[in-house]
N, C-alpha and C positions, 0 to 999 in steps of 0.2 A: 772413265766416264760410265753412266748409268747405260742399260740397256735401253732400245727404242720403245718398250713396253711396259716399262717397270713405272709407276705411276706412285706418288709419294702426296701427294698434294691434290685435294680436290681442284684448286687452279688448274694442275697439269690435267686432270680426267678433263675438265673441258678444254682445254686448249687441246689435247687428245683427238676430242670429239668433233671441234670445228675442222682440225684439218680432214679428219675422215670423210665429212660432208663435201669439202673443197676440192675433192680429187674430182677429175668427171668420171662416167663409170668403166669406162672400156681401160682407163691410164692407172689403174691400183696396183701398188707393188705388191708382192710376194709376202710381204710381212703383214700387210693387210688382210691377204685372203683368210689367215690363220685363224681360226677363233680365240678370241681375247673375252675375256671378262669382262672388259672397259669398251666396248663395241655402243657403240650411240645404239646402233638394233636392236641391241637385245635389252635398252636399260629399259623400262615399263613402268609407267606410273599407274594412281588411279583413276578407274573410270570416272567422267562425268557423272553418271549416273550413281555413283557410288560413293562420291563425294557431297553429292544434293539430299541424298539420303540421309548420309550421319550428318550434316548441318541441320536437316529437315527433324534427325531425331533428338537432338542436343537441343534444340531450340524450343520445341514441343517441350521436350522437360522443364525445361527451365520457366517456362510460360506458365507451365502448369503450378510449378514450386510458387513463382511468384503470385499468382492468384490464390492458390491456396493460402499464404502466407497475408493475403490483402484481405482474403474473405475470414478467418480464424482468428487474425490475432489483435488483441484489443485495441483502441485508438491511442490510450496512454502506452502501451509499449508499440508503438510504430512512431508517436510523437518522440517520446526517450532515447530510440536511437539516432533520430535526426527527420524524418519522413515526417511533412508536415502535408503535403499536398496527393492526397489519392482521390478519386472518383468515391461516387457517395457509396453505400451498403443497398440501396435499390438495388446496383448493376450487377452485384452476387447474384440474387434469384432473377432478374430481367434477361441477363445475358443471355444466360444456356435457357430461359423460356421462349425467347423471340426465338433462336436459334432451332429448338425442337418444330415449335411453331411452323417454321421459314421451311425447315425438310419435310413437313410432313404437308405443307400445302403446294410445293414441288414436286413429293408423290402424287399426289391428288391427281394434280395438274398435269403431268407426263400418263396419267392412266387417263384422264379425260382427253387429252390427245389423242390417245389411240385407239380408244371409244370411237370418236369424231373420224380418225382417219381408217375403220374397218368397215367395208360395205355390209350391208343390210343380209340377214340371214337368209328372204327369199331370192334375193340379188343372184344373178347369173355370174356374177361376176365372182361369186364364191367357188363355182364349179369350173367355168373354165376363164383362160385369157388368153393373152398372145403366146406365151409359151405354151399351152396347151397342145399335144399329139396323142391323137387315134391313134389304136394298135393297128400293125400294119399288117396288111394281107399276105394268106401264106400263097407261095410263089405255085404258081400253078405248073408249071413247068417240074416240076420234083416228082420222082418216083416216090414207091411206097416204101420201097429199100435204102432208098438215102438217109443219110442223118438231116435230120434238120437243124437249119441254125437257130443262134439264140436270136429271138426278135430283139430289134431296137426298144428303148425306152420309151414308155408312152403310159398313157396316164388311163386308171381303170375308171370304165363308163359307173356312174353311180348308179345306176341299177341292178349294176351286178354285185358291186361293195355292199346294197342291201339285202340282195337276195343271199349274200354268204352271213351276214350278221343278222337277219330277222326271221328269215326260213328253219323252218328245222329239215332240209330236204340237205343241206349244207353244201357243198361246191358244187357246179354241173359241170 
């Protein structure tokens, strides 16, 4: 008789595999712990995502081939092979024009969005908001021989941001 491992037959790999599934986990013989080649764990297919991709790119070609082929080749050799019914020669140049058309007033439009949705340049609301924090006071309590620590995060008052970019006296 064959060994309990030895596997001849895609059949066997999965009947194989169901009992492996079947045991509960704490009840696994000894011959299971073993590493096997034919382990349901370790078998690995492809990713979803990886699988959407090459349909995604196979499909793209072929889309492409076939328009190419709709917009190139004469109407007597596409009636000759048998193709009696395609979309008229307008839809070669309309197509990819609505389409450029269609993104570039989507660009437009997500840039006029964010026009609309940025407050006003004299607006307060450019300099501070709710997360906005002052720098905070140094502890008075500290000697002059102490290290000091790092301040917390806090935001520089704009008078000082211009007094380093407009002055020529440069940092105080």
């Amino acid at each position: 008789m064959e060994e309990a491992h030895s596997v001849n037959s895609p059949r066997r790999v999965l009947s194989f595999s169901k009992r492996q599934k079947q045991k509960p986990f704490g009840l696994q013989d000894s011959d299971s712990t073993r590493s096997s080649p034919f382990r349901a764990s370790q078998v690995q297919g492809p990713k979803p995502s990886e699988v959407y991709g090459f349909v995604g790119s196979i499909s793209t070609v072929v889309a492409t081939l076939i328009f190419l082929i709709w917009a190139y080749v004469p109407d007597k050799l596409l009636e000759s092979i048998g193709i009696h019914y395609y979309p008229s020669r307008y839809w070669v140049l309309a197509m990819p024009t609505y389409l450029m058309v269609t993104l570039l007033l989507g660009l437009a439009f997500y840039i006029g969005l964010n026009f609309i949705a940025t407050p006003h340049p004299t607006s307060l609301n450019t300099l501070f908001d709710e997360y906005s924090r002052e720098p905070g006071e140094i502890d008075s309590q500290m000697e002059e021989g102490d290290e000091r620590p790092i301040d917390p995060i806090s935001d520089i008052d704009i008078t000082r941001i211009n007094d380093i970019m407009f002055n020529s006296s440069g940092v105080q």
